[in-house]
C-alpha positions in Angstrom: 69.1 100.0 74.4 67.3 98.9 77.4 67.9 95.5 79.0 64.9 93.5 80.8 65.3 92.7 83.7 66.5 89.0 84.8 64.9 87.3 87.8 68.7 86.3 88.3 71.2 88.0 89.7 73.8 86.4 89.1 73.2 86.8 85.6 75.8 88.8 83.7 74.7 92.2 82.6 75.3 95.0 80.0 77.9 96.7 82.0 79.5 93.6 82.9 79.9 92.7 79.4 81.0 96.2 78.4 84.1 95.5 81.1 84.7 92.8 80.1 85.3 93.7 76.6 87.5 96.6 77.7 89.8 94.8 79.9 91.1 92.5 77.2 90.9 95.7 74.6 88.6 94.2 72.3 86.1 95.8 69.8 83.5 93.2 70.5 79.4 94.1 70.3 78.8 94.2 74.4 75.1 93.1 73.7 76.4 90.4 71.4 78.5 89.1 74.0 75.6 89.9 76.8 72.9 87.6 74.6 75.4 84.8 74.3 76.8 84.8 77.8 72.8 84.6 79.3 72.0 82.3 76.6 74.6 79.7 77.8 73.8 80.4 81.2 69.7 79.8 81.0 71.1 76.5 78.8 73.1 75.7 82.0 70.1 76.1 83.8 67.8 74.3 82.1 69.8 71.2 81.7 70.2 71.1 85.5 66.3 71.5 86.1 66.2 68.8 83.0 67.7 66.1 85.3 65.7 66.9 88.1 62.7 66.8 86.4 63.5 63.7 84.7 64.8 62.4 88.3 61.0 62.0 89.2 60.7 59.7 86.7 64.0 57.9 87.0 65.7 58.7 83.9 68.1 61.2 83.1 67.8 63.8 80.3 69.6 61.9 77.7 68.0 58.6 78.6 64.4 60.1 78.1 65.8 61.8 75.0 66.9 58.0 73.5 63.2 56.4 74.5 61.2 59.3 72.7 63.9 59.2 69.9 63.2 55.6 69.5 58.9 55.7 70.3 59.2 58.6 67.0 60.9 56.2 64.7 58.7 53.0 65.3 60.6 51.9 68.0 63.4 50.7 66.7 67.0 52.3 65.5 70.4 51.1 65.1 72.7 52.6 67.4 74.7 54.9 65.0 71.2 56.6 63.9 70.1 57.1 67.7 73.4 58.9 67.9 73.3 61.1 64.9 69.7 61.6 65.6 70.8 62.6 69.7 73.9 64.6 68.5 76.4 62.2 70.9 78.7 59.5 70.6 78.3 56.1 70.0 79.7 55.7 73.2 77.4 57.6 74.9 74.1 56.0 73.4 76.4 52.2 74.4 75.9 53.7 78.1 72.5 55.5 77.5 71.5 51.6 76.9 73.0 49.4 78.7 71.3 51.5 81.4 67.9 51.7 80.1 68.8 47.4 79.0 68.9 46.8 82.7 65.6 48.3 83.2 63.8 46.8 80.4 62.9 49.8 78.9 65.0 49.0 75.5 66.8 45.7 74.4 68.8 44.9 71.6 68.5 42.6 68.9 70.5 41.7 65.8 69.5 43.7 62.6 67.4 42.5 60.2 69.3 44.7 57.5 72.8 44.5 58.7 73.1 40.7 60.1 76.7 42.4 62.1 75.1 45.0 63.7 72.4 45.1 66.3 69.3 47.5 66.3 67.9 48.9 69.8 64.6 48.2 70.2 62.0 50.1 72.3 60.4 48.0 75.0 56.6 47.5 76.2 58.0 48.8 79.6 59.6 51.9 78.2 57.1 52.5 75.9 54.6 52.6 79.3 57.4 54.8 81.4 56.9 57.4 78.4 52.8 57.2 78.5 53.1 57.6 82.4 55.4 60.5 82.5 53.6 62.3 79.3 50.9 63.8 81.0 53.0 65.8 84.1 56.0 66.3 81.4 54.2 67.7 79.1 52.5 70.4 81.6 56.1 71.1 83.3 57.0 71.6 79.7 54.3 74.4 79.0 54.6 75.9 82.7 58.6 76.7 81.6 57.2 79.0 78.4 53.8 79.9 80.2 54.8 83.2 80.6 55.0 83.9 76.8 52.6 84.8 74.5 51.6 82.4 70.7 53.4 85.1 69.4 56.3 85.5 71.4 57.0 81.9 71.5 56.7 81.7 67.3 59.7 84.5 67.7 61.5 82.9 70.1 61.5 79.3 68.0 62.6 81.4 64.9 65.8 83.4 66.7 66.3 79.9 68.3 67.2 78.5 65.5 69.1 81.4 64.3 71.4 81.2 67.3 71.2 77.0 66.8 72.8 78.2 63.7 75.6 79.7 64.7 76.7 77.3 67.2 79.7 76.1 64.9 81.0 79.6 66.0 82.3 78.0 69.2 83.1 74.5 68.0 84.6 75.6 64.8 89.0 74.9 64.5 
């Protein structure tokens, strides 16, 4: 089994792994435990590079998350769906928007189906900030995976989603 080399160092490697393993006498699969260590390092990685590239455009990750979430479903969602649909709290989408509220790039207004509730509503302003930050996002976005082939990339969705999966794994009681 031969592992690729990582542009990172500090990644953790086979033999770390296999240590690792040994030290608290476990039968564990070292490459198993190798794929899965890397995996939620480059996801730690990511998400830091995530918030600076969204820094440029004066959102965060999870704010630029809720105003495409909300441009994708006709620009309008109750706050309940934007948080199932985000995979957060309530309470985080309350703060997601009462940020992006003081920017006028959402405001909320009461439900037309639910006369309790309110419904967030995608503004002209935030429907611009996404058309502005489009064109350079979406290159960043195809820089990051530049280096991988139509084919490779069709893989890499597919075992993706098989590790996306498995998440529950770590979650689970």
């Amino acid at each position: 089994m031969t592992e690729q080399p990582t542009p990172d160092s500090a990644a953790p490697n086979l033999d770390q792994a296999r240590r690792q393993i040994a030290r608290y006498g476990l039968s564990a699969d070292p490459q198993a435990i190798l794929v899965a260590a890397r995996l939620m390092a480059a996801g730690a990685r990511v998400g830091q590079a995530g918030e600076v590239h969204f820094g440029r455009f004066g959102l965060s990750t999870g704010r630029y998350r809720l105003l495409a979430d909300l441009e994708d479903h006709g620009g309008e969602k109750s706050p309940s769906q934007l948080a199932a649909s985000l995979g957060v709290s309530r309470a985080t989408v309350t703060g997601l928007v009462d940020g992006l509220e003081r920017e006028g790039l959402v405001a909320r207004r009461p439900s037309t189906e639910d006369g309790r509730g309110n419904v967030v509503i995608l503004t002209a302003r935030g429907a611009d900030r996404l058309r502005e930050l489009a064109p350079e996002h979406f290159a960043r976005m195809q820089a990051m995976v530049g280096g991988l082939s139509v084919e490779e990339r069709t893989t890499f969705l597919d075992l993706l989603g098989r590790v996306v999966a498995g998440i529950d794994a770590l979650t689970a009681d």
